[in-house]
Every structure is written in structure tokens, then in C-alpha cells.
SERO-4910 file (N, C-alpha, C, O; in steps of 0.05 Angstrom, whole numbers):
BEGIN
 pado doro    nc1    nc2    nc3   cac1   cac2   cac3    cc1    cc2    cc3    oc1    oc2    oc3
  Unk    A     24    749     -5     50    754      7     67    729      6     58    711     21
  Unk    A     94    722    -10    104    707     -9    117    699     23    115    715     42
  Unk    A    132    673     25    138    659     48    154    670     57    158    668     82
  Unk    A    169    687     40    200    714     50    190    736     67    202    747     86
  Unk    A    175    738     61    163    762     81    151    764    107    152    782    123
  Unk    A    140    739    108    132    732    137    133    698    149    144    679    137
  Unk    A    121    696    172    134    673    186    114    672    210    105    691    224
  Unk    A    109    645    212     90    643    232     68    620    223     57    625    201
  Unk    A     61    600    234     42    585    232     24    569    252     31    577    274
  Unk    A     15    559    254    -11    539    267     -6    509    264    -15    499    244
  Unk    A      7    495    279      4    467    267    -10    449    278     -2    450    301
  Unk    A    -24    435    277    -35    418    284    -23    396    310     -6    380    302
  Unk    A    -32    395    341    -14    379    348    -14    351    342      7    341    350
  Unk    A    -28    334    332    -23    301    319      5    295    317     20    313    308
  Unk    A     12    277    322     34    264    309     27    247    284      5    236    280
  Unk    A     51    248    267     58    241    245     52    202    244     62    187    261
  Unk    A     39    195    228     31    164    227     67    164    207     80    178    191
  Unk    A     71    137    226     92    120    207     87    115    182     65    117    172
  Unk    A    109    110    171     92    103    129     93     76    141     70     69    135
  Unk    A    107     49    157     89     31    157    106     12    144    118     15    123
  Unk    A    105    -17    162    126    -46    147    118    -47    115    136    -50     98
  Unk    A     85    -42    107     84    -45     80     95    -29     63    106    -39     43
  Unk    A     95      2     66    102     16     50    138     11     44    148     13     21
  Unk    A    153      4     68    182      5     69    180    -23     51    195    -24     31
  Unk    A    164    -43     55    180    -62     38    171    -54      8    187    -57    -10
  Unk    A    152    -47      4    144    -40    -23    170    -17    -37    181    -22    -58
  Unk    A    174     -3    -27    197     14    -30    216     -2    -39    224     -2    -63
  Unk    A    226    -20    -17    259    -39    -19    259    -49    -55    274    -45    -74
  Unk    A    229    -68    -47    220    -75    -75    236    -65    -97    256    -74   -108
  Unk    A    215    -34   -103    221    -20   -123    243     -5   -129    245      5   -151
  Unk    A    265     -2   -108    286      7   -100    313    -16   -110    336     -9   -117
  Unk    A    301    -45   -107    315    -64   -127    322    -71   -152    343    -76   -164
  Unk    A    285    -69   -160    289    -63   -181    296    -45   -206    300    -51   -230
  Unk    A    297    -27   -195    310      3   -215    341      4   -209    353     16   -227
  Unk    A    356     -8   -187    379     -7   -190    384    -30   -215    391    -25   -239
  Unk    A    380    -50   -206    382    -81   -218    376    -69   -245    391    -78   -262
  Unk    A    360    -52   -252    355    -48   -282    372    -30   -299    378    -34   -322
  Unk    A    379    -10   -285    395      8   -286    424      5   -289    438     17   -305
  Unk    A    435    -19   -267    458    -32   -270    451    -51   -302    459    -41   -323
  Unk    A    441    -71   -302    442    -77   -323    442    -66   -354    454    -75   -373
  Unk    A    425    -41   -352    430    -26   -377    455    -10   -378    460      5   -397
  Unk    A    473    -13   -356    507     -6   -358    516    -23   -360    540    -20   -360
  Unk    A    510    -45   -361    529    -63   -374    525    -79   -396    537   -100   -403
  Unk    A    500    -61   -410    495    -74   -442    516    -53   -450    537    -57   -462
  Unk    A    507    -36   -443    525    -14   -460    551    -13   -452    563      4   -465
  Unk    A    562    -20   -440    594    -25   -435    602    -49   -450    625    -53   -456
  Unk    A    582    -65   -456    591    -85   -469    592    -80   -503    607    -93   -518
  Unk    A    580    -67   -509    566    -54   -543    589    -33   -549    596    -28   -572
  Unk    A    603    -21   -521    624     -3   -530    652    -15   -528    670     -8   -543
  Unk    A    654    -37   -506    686    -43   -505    680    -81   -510    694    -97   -496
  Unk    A    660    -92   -528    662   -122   -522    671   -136   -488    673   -122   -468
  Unk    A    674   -157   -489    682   -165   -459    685   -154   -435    674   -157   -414
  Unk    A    716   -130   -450    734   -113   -431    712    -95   -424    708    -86   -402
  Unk    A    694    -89   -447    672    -65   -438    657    -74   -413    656    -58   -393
  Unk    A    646    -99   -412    632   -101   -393    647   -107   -366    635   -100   -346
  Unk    A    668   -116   -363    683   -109   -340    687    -81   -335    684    -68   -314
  Unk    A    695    -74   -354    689    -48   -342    673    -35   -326    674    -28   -303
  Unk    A    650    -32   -349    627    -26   -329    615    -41   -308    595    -30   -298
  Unk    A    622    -63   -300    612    -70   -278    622    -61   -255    610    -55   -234
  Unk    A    666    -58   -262    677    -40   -247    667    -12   -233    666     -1   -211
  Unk    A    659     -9   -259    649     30   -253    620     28   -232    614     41   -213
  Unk    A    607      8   -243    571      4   -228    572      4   -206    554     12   -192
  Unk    A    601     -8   -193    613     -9   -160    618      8   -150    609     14   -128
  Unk    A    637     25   -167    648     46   -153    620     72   -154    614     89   -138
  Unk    A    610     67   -174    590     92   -181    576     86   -154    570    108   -143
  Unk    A    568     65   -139    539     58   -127    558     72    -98    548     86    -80
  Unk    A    589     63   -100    599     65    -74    605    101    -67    607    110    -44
  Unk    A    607    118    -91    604    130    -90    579    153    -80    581    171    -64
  Unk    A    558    144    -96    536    158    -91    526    150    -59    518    167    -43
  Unk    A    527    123    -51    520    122    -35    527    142     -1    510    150     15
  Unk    A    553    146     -1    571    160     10    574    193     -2    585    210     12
  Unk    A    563    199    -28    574    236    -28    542    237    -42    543    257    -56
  Unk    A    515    226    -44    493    230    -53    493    255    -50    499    268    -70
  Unk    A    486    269    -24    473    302    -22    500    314    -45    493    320    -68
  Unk    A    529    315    -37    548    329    -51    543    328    -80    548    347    -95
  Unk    A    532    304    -87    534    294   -122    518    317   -140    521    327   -162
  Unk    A    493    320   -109    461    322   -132    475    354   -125    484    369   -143
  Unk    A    474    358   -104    477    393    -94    505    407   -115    503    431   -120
  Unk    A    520    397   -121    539    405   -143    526    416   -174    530    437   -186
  Unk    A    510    393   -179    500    382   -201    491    414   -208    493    426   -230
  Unk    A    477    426   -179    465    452   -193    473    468   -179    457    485   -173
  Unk    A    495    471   -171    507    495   -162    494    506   -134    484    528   -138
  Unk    A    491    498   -115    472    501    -90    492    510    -75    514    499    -71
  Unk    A    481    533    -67    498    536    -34    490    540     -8    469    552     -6
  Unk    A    503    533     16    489    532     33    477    554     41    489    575     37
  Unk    A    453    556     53    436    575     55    438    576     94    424    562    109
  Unk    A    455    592    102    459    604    130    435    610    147    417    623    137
  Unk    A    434    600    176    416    613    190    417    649    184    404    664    170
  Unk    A    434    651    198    425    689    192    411    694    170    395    713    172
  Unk    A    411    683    149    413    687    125    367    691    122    351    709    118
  Unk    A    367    665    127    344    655    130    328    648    149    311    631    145
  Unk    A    331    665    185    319    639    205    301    635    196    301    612    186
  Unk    A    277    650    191    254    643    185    251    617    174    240    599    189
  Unk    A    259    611    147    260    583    139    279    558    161    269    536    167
  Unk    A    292    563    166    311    552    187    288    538    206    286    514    209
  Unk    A    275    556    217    252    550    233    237    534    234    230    517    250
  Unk    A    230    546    206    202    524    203    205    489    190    189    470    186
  Unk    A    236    496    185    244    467    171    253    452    201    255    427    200
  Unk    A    257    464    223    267    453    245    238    445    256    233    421    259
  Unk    A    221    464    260    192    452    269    180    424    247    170    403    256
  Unk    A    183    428    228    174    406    211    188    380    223    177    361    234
  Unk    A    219    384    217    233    359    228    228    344    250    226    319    253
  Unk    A    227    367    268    223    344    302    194    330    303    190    308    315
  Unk    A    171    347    287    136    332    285    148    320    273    132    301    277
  Unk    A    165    309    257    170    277    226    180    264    258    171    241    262
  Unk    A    191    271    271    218    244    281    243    248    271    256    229    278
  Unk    A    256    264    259    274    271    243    296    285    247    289    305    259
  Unk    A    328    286    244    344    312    261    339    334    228    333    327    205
  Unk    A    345    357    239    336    374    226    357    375    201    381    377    207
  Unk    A    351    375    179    376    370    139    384    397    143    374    415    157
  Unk    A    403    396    130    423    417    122    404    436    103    389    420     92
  Unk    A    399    463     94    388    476     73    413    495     57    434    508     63
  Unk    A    398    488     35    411    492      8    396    516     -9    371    517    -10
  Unk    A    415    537    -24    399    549    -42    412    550    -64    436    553    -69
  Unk    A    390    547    -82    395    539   -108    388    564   -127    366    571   -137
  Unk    A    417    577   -130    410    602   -155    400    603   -182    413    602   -203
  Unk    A    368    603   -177    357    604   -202    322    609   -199    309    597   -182
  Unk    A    311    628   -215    284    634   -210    266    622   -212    245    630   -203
  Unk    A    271    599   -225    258    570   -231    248    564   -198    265    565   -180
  Unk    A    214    557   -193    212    557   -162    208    511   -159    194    494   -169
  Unk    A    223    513   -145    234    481   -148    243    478   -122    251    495   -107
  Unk    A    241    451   -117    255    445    -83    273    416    -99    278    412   -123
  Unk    A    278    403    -81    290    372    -75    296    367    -55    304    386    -41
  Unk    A    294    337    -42    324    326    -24    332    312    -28    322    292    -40
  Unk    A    366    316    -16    381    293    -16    397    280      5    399    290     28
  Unk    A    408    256     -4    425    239     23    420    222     29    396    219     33
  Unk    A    436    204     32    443    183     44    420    164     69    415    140     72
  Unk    A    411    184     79    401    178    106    386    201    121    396    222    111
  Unk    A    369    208    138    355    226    154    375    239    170    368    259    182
  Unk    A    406    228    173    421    237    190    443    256    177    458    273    187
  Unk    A    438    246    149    460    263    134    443    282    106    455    293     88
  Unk    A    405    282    108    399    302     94    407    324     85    428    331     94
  Unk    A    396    340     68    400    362     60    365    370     40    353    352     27
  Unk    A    358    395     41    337    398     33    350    429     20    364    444     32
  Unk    A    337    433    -15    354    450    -25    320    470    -39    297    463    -46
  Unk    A    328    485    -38    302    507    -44    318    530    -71    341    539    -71
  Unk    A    302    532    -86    308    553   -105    303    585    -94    297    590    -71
  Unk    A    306    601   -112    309    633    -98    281    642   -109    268    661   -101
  Unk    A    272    625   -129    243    625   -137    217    621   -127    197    634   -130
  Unk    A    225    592   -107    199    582   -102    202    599    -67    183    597    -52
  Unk    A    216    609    -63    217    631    -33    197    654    -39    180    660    -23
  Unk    A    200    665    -60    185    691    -81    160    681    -91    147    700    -98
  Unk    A    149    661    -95    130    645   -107    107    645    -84     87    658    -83
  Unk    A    118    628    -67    103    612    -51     99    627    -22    117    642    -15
  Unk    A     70    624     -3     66    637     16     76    609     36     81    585     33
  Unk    A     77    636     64     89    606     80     72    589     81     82    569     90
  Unk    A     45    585     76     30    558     82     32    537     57     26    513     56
  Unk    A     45    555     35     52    536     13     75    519     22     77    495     22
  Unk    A     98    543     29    113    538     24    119    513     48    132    493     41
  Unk    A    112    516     69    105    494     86    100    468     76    111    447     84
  Unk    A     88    471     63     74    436     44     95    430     37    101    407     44
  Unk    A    118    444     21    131    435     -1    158    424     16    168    403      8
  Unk    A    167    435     37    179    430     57    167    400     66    179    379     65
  Unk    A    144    403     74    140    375     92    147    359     73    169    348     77
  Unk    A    130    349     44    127    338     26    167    327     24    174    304     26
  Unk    A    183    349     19    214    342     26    220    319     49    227    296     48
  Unk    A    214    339     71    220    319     86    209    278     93    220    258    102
  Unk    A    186    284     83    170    258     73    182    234     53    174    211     50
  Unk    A    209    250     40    218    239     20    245    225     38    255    203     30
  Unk    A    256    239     61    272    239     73    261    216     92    275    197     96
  Unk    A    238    218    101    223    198    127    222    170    114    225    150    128
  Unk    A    216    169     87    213    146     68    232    140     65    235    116     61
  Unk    A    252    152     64    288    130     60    290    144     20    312    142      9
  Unk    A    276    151     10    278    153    -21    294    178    -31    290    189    -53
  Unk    A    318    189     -6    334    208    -19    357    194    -38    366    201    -60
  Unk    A    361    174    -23    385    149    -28    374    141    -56    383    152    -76
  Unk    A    360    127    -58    361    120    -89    349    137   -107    354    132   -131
  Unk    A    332    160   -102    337    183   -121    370    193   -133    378    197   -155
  Unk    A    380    195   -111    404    204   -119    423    187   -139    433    198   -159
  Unk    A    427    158   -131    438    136   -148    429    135   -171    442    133   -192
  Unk    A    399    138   -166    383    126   -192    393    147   -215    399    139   -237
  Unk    A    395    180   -207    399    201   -217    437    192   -226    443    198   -250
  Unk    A    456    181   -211    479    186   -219    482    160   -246    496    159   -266
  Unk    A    466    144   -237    479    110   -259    454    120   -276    454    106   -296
  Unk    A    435    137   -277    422    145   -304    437    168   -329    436    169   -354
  Unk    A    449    186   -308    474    211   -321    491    193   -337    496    199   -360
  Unk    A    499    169   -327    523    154   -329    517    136   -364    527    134   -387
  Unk    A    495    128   -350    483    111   -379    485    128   -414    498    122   -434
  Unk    A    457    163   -403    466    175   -428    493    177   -436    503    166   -455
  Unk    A    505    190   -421    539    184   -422    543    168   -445    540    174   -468
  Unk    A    550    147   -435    562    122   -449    547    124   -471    557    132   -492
  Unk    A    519    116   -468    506    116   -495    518    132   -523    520    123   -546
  Unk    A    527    163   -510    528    179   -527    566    168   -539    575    163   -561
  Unk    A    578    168   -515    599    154   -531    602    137   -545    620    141   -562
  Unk    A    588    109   -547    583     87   -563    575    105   -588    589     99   -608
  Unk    A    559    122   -592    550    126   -618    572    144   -633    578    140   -656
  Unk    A    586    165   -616    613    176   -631    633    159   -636    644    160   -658
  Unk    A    643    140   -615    668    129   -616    662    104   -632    676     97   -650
  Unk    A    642     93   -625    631     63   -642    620     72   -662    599     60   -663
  Unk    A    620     85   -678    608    101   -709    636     95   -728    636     91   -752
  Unk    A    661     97   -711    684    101   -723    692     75   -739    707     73   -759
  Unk    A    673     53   -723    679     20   -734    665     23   -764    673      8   -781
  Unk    A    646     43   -771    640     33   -805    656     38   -820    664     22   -837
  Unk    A    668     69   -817    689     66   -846    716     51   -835    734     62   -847
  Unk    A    727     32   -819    739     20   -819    729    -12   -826    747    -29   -830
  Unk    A    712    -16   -826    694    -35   -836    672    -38   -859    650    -44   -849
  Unk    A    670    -35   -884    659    -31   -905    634    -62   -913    617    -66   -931
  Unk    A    643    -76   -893    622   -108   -901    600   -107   -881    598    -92   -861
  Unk    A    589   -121   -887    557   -122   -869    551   -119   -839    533   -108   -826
  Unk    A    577   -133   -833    582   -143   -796    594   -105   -787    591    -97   -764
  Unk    A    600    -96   -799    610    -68   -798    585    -46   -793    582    -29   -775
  Unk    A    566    -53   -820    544    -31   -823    523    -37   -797    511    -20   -785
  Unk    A    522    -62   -793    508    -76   -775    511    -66   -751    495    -52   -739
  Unk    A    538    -73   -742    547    -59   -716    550    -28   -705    552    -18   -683
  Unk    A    548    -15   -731    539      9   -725    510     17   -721    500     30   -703
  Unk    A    502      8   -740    467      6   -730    458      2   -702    444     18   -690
  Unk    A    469    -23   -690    469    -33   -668    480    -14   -645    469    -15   -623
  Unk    A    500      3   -649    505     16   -637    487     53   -627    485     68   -607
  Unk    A    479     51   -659    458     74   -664    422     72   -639    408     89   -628
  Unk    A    421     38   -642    398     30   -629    403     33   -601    384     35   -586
  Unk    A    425     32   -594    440     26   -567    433     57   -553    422     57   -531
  Unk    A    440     82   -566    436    111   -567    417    113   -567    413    119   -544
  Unk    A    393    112   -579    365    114   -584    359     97   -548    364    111   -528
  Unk    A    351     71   -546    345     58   -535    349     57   -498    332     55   -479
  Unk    A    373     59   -499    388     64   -465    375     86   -452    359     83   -433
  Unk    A    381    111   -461    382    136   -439    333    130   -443    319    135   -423
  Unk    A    326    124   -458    299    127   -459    284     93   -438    261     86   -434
  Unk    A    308     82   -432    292     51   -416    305     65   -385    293     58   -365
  Unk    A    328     83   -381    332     84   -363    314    103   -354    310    102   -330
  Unk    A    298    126   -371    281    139   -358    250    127   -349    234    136   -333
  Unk    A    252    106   -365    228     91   -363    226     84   -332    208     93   -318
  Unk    A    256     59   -320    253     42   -298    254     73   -287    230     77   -286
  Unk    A    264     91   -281    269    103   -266    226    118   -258    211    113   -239
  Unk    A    221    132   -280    187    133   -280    171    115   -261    157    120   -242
  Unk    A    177     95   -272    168     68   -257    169     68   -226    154     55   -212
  Unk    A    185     83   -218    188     77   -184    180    104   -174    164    106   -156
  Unk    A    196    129   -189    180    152   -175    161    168   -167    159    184   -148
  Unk    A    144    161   -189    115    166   -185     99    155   -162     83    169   -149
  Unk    A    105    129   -158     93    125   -138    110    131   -106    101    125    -84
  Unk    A    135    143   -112    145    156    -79    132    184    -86    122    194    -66
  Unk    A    129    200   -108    117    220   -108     83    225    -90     77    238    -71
  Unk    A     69    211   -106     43    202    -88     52    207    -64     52    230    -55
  Unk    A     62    185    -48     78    177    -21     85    204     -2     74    212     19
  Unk    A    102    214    -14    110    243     -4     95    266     -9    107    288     -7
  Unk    A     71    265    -16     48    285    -21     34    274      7     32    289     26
  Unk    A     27    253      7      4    242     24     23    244     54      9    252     73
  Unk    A     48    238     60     63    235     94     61    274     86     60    286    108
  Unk    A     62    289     70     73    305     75     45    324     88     45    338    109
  Unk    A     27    320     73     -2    329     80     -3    321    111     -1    336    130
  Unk    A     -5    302    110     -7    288    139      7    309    160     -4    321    178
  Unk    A     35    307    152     53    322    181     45    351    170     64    366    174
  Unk    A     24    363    159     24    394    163     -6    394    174    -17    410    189
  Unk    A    -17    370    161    -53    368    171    -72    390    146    -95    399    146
  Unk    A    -51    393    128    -64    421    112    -60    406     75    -42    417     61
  Unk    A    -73    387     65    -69    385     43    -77    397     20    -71    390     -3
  Unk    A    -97    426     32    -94    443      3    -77    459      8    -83    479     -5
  Unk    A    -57    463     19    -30    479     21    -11    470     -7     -4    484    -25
  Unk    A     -5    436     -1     14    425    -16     -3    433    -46      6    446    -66
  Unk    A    -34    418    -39    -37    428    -69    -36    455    -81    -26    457   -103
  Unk    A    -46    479    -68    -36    494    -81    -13    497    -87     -9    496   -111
  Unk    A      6    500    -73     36    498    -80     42    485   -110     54    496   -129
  Unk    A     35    468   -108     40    448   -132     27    466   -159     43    474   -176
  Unk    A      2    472   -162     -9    484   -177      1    509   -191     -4    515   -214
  Unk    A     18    524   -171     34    549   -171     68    537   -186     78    545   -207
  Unk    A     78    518   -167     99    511   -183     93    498   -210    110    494   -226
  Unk    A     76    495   -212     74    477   -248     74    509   -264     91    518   -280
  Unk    A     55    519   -255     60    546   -273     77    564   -280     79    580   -299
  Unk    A     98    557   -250    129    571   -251    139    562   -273    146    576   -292
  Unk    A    142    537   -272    156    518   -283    154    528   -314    171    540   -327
  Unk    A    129    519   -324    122    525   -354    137    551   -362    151    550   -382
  Unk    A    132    579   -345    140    597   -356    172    605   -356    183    622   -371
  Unk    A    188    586   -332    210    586   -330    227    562   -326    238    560   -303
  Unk    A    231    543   -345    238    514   -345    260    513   -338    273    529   -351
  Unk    A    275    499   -321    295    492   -313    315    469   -317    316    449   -302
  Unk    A    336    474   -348    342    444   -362    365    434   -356    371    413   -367
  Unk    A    387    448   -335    411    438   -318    398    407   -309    374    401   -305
  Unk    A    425    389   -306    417    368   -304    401    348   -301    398    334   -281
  Unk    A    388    346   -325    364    325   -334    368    308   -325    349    301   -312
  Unk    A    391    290   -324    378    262   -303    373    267   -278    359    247   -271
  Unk    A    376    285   -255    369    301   -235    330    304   -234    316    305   -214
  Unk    A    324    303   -256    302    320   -260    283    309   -233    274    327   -219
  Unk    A    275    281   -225    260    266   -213    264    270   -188    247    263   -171
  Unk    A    289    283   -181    296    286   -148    277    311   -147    270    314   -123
  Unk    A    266    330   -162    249    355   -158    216    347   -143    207    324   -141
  Unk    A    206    368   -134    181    362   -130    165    366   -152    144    353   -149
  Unk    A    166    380   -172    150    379   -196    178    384   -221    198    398   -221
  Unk    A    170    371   -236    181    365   -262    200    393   -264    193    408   -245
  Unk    A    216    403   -274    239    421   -284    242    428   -306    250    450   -314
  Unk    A    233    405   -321    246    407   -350    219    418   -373    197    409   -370
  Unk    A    226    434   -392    216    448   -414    214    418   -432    229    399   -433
  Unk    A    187    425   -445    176    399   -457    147    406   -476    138    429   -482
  Unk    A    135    381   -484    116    376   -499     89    358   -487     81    362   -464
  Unk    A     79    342   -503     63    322   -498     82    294   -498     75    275   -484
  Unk    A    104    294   -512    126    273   -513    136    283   -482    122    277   -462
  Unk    A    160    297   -479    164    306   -447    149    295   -424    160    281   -407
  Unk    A    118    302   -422    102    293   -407     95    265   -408     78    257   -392
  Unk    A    105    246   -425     92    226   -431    108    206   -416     97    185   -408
  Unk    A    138    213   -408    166    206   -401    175    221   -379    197    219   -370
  Unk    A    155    241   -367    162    250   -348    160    239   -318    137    232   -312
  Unk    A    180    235   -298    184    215   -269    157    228   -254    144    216   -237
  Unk    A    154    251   -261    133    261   -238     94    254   -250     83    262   -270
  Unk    A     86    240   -231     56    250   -235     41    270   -252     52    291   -258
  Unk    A     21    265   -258      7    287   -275      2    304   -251     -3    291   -231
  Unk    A      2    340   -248      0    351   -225    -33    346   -224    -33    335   -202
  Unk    A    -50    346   -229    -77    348   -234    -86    327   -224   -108    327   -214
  Unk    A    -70    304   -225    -83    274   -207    -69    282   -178    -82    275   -158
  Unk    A    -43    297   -174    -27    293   -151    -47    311   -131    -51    306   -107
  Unk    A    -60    334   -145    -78    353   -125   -105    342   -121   -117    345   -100
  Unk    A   -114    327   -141   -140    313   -139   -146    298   -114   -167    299   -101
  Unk    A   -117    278   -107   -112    255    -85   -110    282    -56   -118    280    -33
  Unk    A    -94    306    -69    -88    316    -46   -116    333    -35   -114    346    -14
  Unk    A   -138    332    -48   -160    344    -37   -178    325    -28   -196    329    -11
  Unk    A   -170    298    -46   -190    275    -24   -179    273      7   -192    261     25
  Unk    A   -161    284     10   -144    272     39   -155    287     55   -155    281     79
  Unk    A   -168    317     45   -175    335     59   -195    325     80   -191    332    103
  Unk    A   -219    307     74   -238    296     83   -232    276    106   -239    272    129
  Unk    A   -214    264     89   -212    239    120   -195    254    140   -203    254    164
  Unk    A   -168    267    134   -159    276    154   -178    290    176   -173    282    199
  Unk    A   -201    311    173   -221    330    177   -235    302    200   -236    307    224
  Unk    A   -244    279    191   -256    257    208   -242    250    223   -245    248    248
  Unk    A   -227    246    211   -205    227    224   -192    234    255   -189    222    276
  Unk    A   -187    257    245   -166    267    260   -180    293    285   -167    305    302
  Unk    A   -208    295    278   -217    325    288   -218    349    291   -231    363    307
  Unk    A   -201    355    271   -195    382    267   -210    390    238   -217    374    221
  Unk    A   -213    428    236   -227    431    224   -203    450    204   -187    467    211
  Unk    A   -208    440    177   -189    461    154   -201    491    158   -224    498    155
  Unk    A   -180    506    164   -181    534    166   -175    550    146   -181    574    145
  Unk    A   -159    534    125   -152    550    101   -180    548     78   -184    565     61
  Unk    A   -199    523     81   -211    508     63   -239    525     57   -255    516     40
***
């Protein structure tokens, strides 16, 4: 019986463990460095497209882009795919259980979003815990039972408790931004060979060609680089605040399979703000994909099963 149909759960009373001074600075860390990298690969390529003026430019734009996202993040990503708000009447049931999740995090309760498409997929976004938003597909409602769909929720909000809506979202807008450009450098800067017939001409188109190839594939890289490990992160706080980590994993198991048979390729630089991958692919795809292999992410989520069970004194009822 999917999560639409009924309502009602068991939660564990524990409170939620902090993620902790280490985890936040480790974050800041990695949260530096993918901007810092990200900015810089906008301003190779502003420079490859407009010389000098290019790179003022884009350092211009890296400002406004950062000042932007920082301030309309939820609006940016929630546009990106057409999301609308999803009304109490509409949904208490979900309403509910995202409100019970929130107050066990410490949290005021995100705005919910629905996202028209059968593809079963979540995200969040925003700025801050105060200005969340948590966006659900019409899929993963039809997919998932509520004890799944519970995980996938907490797991959200975990992403929200960690501070990592904020630079998902950035990371997602100055990565959009990069292919961008990239792709212009290679139309508009292509135009320099037949106006240039000598070496420094063929050269600079080349250079420009490498610039296309090279950019949108280093920005998916830094970006890889940091999400995987908030992915982990928000599997493990999210297990935690439900006390149920074969929930999440099944969930996960179910959405990979959605996924495969119904890929979801609306905005690819977006893709990493998902809880499992979106995008239709290969062995290349997967190789470059921001998310975890699901198969290590359930592995970790069934070791947790045990310590929480010690730890904590309670006994898995689903298990």
C-alpha cells in the first residue's frame, strides 16, 4: 500500500543526536572548496570567451549569481522543475508527518512542494532551516509506503539540519552557469577561425573546443566531490531521527528502480540536489554521477541497524 493511502506511524521517542562541531566544520571545509572551484572555473571561461573584459565579467556575474542564489535558492531550484505548492487540504497526511519529523530534528516545519512528474524523486531546498522547502514528486507518493516514505522525508530534512540546502543550490546555479558559457565559448568563439586563417586562430579555437569539453565535466567533478559525502550524512541523521534504517534503505532500492525505468532529464545541473540520481545514463553516467553507489548507501544503512538496536534499546519492528 503506497504512503497515499494511509497514515499513521510509531516513532521512536529518542531525540535526534546533533551532526556535531566536526561534522559542521568538515562541511564549511568542503562547502569552500567547491564554491572557490566553481567560481574559478567561471572565470577561466569568462576569460577564454571575452579576454580581460571576460573575466571581469564573470567575476561580476559570480557576485551577483552567489547573491542571488543565496537569497531566491528554494525559488531558483523549485522553478527549475516546475513545482507547486502542495496545500494542506491537499495532503494533511503528508503535512503531518513532515511536521512530526520537523519538531523530533529541532526544526520549524519547510514549505512542501509537488513536483509534476512520475519520476519518484524528492529534494531540498533553501537558504536556511527557516526558509526550507522540501519538494516530493507525484511518483515517489505512488511508489513508496509511509514507512518508506518517512525515511525519504527524514533523510530531506537531515539535509536541511546539516545547513547543505544552501550550497546544493549555488553549487547547482554557478554549475548551470558554467555549461552555459562553456557552450557559448564554443559557438561564439568558433567564429574567431574563419576570421583568422594563421596558427594563433586554429589554436584558439582548439582552446576554446577544450574549454567545452573540459569545464561543464571539472564542474561535475568538484561538485561529486562534496556530495557524496553529505549524501552518506543525510542517510545516517536521517536513519537516526526515524530509528528505522531499513525504511530509508528500502526506499532507496525502490527509487533506483523508479528511476531506471523512468529517468528524469529536466535540469541536469539540479541533478545532486535529488535523493537518488534523476538522470538516464550508462556506466560513463554512473562514473560522474554526485550520488553514491545505492548499494554502498544501503549497505551503511543496514550496518546502522545494529548499533542503533544497542545503542539506543529499542527493538527493529520492521526487521
Amino acid at each position: 500500500m503506497s504512503a497515499g493511502a494511509r497514515y499513521g506511524s510509531s516513532m521512536p521517542q529518542e531525540g535526534l543526536r546533533g551532526s556535531g562541531w566536526g561534522h559542521r566544520l568538515s562541511n564549511a571545509l568542503k562547502t569552500t572548496v567547491l564554491l572557490a572551484g566553481l567560481t574559478a572555473l567561471l572565470l577561466w571561461v569568462g576569460e577564454r570567451l571575452g579576454g580581460p573584459q571576460g573575466l571581469v565579467v564573470a567575476g561580476f556575474f559570480v557576485v551577483v549569481m552567489n547573491f542571488v542564489s543565496y537569497w531566491f535558492s528554494d525559488r531558483i531550484a523549485l522553478a527549475m522543475h516546475g513545482a507547486q505548492p502542495l496545500e494542506y487540504a491537499e495532503a494533511p497526511w503528508l503535512h503531518q508527518m513532515v511536521e512530526r519529523l520537523a519538531a523530533r530534528a529541532g526544526l520549524p516545519k519547510p514549505k512542501l512542494y509537488l513536483l509534476p512528474t512520475r519520476t519518484p524523486n524528492a529534494f531540498a531546498t533553501g537558504r536556511n532551516p527557516e526558509h526550507a522547502a522540501v519538494a516530493v514528486t507525484a511518483g515517489i507518493v505512488d511508489l513508496l509506503d509511509q514507512r518508506e516514505l518517512e525515511g525519504v522525508l527524514a533523510h530531506e530534512l537531515s539535509h536541511v539540519k546539516n545547513r547543505d540546502t544552501l550550497i546544493g543550490t549555488v553549487a547547482a546555479t554557478l554549475a548551470g552557469v558554467i555549461s552555459y558559457a562553456a557552450q557559448m565559448l564554443f559557438w561564439f568563439g568558433g567564429s574567431m577561425l574563419s576570421r583568422d586563417d594563421d596558427e594563433d586562430g586554429l589554436g584558439h579555437a582548439l582552446g576554446n573546443l577544450g574549454v567545452l569539453l573540459v569545464a561543464p565535466i571539472a564542474a561535475t567533478l568538484l561538485q561529486l566531490a562534496v556530495s557524496r559525502s553529505r549524501e552518506y550524512g543525510a542517510d545516517a541523521t536521517g536513519a537516526e531521527l526515524v530509528g528505522d534504517p531499513d525504511a530509508l534503505a528500502s526506499a532507496l532500492m525502490k527509487l533506483e528502480q523508479g528511476v531506471h525505468l523512468m529517468p528524469y532529464d529536466r535540469a541536469p545541473a539540479t541533478s545532486h540536489l535529488f535523493i537518488v540520481n534523476p538522470l538516464s545514463g550508462g556506466a560513463i553516467m554512473h562514473l560522474f554521477s554526485t550520488h553514491p553507489p545505492i548499494a554502498e548507501r544501503v549497505r551503511r544503512l543496514r550496518e546502522m541497524r545494529g548499533r542503533l538496536s544497542s545503542s539506543r534499546g529499542w527493538s527493529n519492528a520492521w526487521a
